[in-house]
PAKOL-869567 format. One record per residue: residue number from 1; x, y, z of N, C-alpha, C in turn. Coordinates in nm, 3 decimals, decimal comma. Example, Ala and Ser with C-alpha at 12.3 -4.5 7.8 and 13.67 -1.06 7.14 Angstrom:
# residues 2
rec seq 1; n.x 1,319; n.y -0,569; n.z 0,780; ca.x 1,230; ca.y -0,450; ca.z 0,780; c.x 1,320; c.y -0,330; c.z 0,780
rec seq 2; n.x 1,285; n.y -0,225; n.z 0,708; ca.x 1,367; ca.y -0,106; ca.z 0,714; c.x 1,290; c.y 0,003; c.z 0,787
//
This chain:
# residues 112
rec seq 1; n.x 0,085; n.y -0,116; n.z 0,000; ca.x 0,000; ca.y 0,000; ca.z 0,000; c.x 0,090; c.y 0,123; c.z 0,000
rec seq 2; n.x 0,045; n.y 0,197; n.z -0,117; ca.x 0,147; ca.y 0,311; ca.z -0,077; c.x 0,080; c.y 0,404; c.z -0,079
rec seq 3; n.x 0,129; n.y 0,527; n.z 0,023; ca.x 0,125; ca.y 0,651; ca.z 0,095; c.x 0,149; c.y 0,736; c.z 0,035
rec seq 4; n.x 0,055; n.y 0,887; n.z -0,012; ca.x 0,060; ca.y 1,015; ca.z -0,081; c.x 0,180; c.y 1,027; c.z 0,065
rec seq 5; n.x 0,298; n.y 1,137; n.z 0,025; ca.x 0,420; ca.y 1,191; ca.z 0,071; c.x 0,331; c.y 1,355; c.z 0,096
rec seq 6; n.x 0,238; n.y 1,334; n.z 0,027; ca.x 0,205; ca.y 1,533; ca.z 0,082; c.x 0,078; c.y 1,466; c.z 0,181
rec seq 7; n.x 0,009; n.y 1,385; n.z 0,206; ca.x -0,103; ca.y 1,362; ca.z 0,298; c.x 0,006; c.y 1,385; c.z 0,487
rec seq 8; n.x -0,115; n.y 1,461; n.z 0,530; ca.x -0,042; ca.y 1,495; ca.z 0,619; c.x -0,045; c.y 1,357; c.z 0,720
rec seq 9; n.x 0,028; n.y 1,340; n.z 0,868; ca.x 0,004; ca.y 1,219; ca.z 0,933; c.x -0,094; c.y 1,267; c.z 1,023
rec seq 10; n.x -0,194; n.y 1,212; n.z 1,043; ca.x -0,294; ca.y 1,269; ca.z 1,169; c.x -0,195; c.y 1,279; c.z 1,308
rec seq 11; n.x -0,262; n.y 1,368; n.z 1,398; ca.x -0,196; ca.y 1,386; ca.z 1,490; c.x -0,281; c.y 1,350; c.z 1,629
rec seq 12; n.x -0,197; n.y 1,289; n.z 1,726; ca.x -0,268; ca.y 1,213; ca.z 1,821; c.x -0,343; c.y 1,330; c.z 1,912
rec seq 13; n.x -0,495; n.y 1,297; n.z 1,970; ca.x -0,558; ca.y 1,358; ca.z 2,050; c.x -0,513; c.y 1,408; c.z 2,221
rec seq 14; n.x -0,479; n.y 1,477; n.z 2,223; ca.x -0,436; ca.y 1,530; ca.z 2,432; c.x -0,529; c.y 1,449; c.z 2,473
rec seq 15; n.x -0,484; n.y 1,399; n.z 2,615; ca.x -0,576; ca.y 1,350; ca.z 2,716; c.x -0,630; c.y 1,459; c.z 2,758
rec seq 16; n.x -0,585; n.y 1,602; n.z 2,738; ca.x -0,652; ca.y 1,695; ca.z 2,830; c.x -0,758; c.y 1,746; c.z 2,744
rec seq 17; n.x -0,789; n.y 1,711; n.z 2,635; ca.x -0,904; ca.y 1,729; ca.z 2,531; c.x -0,965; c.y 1,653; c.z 2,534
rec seq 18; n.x -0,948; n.y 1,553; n.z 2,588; ca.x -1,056; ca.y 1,436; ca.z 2,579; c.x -1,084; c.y 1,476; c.z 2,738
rec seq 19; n.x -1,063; n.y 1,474; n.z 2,840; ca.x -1,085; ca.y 1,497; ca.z 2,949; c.x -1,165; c.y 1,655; c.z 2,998
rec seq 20; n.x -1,133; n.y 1,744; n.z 2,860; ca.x -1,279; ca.y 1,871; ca.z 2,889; c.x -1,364; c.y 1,850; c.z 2,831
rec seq 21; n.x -1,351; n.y 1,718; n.z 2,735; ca.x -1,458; ca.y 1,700; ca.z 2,631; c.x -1,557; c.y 1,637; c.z 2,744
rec seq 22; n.x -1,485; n.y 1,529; n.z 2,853; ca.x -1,629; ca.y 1,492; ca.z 2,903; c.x -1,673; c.y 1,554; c.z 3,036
rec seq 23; n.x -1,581; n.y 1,650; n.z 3,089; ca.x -1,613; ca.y 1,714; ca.z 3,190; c.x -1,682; c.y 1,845; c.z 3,153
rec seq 24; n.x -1,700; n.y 1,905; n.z 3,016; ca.x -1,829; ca.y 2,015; ca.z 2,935; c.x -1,948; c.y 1,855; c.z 2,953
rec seq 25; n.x -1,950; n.y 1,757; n.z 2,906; ca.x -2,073; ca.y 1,686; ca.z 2,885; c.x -2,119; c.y 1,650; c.z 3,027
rec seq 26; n.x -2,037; n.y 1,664; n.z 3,132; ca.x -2,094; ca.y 1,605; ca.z 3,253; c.x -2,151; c.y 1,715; c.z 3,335
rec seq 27; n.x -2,137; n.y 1,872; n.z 3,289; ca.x -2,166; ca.y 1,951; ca.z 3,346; c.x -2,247; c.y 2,006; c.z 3,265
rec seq 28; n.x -2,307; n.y 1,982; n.z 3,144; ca.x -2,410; ca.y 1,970; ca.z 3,042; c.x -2,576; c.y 1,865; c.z 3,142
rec seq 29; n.x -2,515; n.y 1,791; n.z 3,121; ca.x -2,592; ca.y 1,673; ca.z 3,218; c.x -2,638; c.y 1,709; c.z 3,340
rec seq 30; n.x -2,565; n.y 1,784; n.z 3,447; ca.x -2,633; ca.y 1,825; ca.z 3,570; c.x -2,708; c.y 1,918; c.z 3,521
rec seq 31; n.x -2,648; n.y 2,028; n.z 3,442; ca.x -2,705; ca.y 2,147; ca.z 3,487; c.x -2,855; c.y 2,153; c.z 3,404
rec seq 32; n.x -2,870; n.y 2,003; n.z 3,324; ca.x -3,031; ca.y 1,970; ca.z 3,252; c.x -3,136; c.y 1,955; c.z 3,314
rec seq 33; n.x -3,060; n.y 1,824; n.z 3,438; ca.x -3,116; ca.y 1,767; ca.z 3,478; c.x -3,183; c.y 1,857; c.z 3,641
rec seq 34; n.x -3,075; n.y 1,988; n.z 3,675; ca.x -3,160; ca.y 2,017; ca.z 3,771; c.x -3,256; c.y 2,142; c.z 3,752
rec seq 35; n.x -3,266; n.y 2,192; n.z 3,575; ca.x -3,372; ca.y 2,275; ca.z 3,562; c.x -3,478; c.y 2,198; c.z 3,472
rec seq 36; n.x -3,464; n.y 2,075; n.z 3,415; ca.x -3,532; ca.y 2,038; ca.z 3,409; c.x -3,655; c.y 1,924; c.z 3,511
rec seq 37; n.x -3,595; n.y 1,841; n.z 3,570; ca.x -3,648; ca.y 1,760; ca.z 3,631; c.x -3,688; c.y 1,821; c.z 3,804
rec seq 38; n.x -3,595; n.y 1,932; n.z 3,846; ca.x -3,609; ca.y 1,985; ca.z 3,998; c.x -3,759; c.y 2,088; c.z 3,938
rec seq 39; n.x -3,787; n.y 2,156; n.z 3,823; ca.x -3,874; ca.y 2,254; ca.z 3,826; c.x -4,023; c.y 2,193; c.z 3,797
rec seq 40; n.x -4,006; n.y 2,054; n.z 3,728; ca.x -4,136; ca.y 2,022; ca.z 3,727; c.x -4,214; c.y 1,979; c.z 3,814
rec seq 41; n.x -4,356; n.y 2,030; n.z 3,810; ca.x -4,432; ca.y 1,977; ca.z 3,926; c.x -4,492; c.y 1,920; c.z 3,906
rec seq 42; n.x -4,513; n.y 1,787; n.z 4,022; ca.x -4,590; ca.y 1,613; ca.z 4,029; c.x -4,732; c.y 1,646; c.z 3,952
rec seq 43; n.x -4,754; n.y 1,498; n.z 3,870; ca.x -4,899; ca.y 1,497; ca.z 3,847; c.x -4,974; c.y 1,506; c.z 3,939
rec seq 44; n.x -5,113; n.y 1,540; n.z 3,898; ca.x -5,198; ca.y 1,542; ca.z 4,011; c.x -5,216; c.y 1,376; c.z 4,088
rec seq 45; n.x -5,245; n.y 1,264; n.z 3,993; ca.x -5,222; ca.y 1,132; ca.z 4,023; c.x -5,112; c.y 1,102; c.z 4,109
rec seq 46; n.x -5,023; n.y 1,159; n.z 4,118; ca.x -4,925; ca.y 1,128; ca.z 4,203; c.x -4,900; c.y 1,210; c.z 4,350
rec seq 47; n.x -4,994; n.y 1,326; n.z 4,396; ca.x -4,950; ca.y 1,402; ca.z 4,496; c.x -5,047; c.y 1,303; c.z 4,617
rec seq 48; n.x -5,073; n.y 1,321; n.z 4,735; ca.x -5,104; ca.y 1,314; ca.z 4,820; c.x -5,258; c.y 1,349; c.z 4,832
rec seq 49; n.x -5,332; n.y 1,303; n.z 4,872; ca.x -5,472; ca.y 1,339; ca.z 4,877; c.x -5,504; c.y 1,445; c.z 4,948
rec seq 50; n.x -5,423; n.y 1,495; n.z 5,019; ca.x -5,475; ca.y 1,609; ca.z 5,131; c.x -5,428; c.y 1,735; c.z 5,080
rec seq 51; n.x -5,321; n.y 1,743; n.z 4,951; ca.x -5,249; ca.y 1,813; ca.z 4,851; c.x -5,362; c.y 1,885; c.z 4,734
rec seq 52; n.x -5,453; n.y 1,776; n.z 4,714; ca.x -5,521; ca.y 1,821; ca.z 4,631; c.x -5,669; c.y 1,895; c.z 4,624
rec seq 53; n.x -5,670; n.y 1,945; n.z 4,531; ca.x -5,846; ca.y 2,051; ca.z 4,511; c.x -5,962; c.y 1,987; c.z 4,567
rec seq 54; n.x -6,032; n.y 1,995; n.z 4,547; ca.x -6,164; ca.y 1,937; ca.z 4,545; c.x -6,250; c.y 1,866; c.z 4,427
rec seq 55; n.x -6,219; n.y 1,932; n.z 4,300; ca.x -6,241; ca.y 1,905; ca.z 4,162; c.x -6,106; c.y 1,782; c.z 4,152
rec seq 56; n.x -5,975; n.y 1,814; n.z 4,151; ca.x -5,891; ca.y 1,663; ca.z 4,147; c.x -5,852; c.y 1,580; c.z 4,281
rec seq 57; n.x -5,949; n.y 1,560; n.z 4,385; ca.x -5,915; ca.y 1,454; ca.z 4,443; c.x -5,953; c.y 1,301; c.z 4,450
rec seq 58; n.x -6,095; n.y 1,277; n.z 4,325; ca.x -6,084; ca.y 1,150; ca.z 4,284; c.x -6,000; c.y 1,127; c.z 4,216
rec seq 59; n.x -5,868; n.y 1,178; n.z 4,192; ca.x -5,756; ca.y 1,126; ca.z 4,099; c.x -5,632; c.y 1,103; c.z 4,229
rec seq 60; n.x -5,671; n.y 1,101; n.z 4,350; ca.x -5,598; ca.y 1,081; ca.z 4,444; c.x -5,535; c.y 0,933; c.z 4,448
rec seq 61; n.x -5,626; n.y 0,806; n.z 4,445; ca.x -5,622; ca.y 0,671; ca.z 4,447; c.x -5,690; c.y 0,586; c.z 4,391
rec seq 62; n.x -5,616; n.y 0,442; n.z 4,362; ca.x -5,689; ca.y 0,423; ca.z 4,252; c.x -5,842; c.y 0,353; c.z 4,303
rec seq 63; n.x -5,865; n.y 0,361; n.z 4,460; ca.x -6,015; ca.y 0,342; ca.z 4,498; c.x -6,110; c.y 0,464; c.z 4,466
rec seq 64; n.x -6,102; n.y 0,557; n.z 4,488; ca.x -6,116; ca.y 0,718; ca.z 4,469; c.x -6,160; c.y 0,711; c.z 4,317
rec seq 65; n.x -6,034; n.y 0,679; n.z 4,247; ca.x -6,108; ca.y 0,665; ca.z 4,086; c.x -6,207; c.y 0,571; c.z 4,057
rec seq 66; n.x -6,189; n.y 0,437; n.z 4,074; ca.x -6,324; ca.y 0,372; ca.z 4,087; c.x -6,418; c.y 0,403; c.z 4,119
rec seq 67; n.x -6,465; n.y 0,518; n.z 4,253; ca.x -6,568; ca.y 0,526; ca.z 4,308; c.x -6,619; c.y 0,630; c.z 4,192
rec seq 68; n.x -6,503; n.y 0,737; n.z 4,198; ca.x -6,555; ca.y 0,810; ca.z 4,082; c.x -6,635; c.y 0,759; c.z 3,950
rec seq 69; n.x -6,557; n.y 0,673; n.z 3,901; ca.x -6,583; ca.y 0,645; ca.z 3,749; c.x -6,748; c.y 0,557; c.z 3,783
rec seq 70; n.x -6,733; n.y 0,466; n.z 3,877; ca.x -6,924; ca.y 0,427; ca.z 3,931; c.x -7,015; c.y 0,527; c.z 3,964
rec seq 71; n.x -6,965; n.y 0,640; n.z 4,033; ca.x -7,081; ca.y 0,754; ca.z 4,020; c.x -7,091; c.y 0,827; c.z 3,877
rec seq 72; n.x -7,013; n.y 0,828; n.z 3,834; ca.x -7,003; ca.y 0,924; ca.z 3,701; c.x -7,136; c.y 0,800; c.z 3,551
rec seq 73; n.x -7,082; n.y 0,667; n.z 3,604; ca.x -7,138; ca.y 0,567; ca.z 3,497; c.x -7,323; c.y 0,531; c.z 3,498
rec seq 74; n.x -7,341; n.y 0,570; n.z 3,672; ca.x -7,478; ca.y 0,580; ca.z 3,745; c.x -7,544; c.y 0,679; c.z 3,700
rec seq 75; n.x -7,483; n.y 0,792; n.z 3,690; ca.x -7,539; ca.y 0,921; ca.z 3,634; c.x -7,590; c.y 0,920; c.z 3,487
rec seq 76; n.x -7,494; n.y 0,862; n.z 3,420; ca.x -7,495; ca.y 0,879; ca.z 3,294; c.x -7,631; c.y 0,752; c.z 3,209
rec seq 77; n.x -7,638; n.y 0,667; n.z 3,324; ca.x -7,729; ca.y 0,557; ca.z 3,342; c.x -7,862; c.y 0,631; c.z 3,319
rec seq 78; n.x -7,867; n.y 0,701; n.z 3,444; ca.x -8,032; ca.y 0,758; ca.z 3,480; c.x -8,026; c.y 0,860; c.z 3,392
rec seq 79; n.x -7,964; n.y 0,970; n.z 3,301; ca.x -7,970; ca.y 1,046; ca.z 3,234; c.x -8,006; c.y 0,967; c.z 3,112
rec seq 80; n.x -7,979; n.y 0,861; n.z 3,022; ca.x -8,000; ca.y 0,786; ca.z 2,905; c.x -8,171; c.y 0,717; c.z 2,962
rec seq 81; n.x -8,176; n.y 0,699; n.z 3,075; ca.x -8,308; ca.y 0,678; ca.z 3,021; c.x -8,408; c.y 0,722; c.z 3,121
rec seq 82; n.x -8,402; n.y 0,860; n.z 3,098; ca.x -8,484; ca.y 0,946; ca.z 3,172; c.x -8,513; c.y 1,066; c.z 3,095
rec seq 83; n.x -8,676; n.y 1,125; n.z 3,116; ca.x -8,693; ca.y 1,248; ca.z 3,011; c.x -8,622; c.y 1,387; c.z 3,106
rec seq 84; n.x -8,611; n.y 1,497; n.z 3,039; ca.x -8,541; ca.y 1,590; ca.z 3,099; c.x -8,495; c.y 1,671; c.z 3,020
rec seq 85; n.x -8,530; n.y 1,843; n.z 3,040; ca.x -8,569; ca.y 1,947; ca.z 2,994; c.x -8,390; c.y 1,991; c.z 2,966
rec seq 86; n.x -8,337; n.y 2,017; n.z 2,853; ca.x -8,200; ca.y 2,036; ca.z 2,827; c.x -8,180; c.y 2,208; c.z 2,884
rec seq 87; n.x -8,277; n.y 2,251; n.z 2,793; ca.x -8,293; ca.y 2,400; ca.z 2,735; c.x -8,427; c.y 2,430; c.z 2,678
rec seq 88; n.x -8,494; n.y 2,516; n.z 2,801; ca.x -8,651; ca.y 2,515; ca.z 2,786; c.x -8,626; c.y 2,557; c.z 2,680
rec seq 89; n.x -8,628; n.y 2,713; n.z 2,682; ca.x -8,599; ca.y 2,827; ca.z 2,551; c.x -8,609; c.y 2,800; c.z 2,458
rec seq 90; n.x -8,544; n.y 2,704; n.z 2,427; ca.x -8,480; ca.y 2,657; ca.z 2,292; c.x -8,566; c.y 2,555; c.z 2,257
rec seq 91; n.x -8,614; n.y 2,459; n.z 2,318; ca.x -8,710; ca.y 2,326; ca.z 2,298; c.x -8,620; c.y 2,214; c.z 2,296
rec seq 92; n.x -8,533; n.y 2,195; n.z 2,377; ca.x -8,422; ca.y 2,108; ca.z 2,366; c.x -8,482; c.y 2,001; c.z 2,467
rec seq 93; n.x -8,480; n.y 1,908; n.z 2,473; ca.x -8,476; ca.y 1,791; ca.z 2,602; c.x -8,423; c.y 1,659; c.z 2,566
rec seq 94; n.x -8,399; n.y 1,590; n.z 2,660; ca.x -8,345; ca.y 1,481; ca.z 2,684; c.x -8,458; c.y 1,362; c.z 2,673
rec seq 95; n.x -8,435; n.y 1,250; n.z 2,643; ca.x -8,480; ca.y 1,139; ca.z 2,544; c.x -8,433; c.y 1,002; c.z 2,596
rec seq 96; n.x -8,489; n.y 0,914; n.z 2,660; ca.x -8,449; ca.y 0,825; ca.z 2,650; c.x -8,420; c.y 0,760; c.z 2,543
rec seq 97; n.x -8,282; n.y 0,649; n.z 2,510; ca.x -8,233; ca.y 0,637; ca.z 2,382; c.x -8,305; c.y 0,561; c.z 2,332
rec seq 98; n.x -8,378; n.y 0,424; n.z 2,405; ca.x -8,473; ca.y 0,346; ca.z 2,288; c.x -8,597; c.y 0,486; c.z 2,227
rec seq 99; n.x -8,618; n.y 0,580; n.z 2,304; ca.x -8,764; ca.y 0,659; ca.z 2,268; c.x -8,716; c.y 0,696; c.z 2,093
rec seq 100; n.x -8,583; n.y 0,788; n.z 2,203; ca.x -8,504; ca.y 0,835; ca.z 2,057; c.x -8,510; c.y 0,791; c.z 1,904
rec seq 101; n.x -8,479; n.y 0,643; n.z 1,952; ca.x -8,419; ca.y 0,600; ca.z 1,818; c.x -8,552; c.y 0,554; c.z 1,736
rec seq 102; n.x -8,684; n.y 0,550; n.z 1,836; ca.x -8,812; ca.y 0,485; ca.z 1,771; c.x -8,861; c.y 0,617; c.z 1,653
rec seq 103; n.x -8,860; n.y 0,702; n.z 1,770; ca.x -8,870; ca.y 0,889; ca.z 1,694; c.x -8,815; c.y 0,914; c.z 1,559
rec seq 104; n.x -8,661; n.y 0,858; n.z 1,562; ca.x -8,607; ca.y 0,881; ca.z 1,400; c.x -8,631; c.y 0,788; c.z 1,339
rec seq 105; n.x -8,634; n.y 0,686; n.z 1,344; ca.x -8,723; ca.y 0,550; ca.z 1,248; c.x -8,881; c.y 0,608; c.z 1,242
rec seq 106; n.x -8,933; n.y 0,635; n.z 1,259; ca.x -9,075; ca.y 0,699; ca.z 1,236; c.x -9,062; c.y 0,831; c.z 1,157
rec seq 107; n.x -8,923; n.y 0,911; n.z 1,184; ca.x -8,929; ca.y 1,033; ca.z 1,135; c.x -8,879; c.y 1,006; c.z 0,970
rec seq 108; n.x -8,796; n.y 0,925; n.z 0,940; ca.x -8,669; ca.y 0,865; ca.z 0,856; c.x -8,723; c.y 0,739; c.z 0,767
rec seq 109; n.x -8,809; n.y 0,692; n.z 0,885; ca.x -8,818; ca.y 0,514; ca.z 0,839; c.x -8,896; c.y 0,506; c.z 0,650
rec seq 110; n.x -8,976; n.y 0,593; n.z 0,621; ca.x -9,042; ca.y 0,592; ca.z 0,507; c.x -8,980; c.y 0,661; c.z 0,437
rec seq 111; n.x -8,874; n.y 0,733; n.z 0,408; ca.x -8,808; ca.y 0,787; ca.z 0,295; c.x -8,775; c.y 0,713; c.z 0,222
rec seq 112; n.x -8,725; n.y 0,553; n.z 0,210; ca.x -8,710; ca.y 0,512; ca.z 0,091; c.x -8,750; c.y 0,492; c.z -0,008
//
């Protein structure tokens, strides 16, 4: 194998260049990690129950959420099949869903 005479010879790297190279990256690394990770604040799921609002403390535990998500599913129960005035004004109300769906098949059902 032969060698261009004008190619220069590489020249070996300082230990003391390699040694600011990783002491800039290690002081890169703290100084990320303590404005990033020291400034953020905990999810609400994760703080303490006595920490939190009133609006997020069924997100306190995961019994708390259960109870939540069964009152929220109860509600939504008796609202689907119960009548109930949305928006007098307007003529808006609420429908139980079999009523509903008999209403648009009667309204719909003979257009073809």
């Amino acid at each position: 194998m032969t060698t261009d005479p004008n190619t220069p010879t590489p020249r070996p790297v300082s230990l003391v260049c390699v040694l600011a190279i990783f002491v800039l990256l290690s002081l890169f690394g703290i100084m990320a990690k303590r404005v990033y990770v020291h400034s953020r604040t905990p999810a609400p799921q994760n703080e303490a129950p006595d920490n939190l609002s009133k609006d997020m403390a069924w997100r306190a535990t995961p019994e708390t959420r259960r109870a939540h998500l069964a009152d929220l599913r109860k509600k939504q129960a008796e609202q689907g099949a119960s009548y109930a005035w949305v928006d007098q004004k307007t003529g808006v109300v609420q429908l139980p869903v079999a009523r509903a769906m008999e209403l648009v098949v009667l309204e719909h059902g003979g257009a073809k």
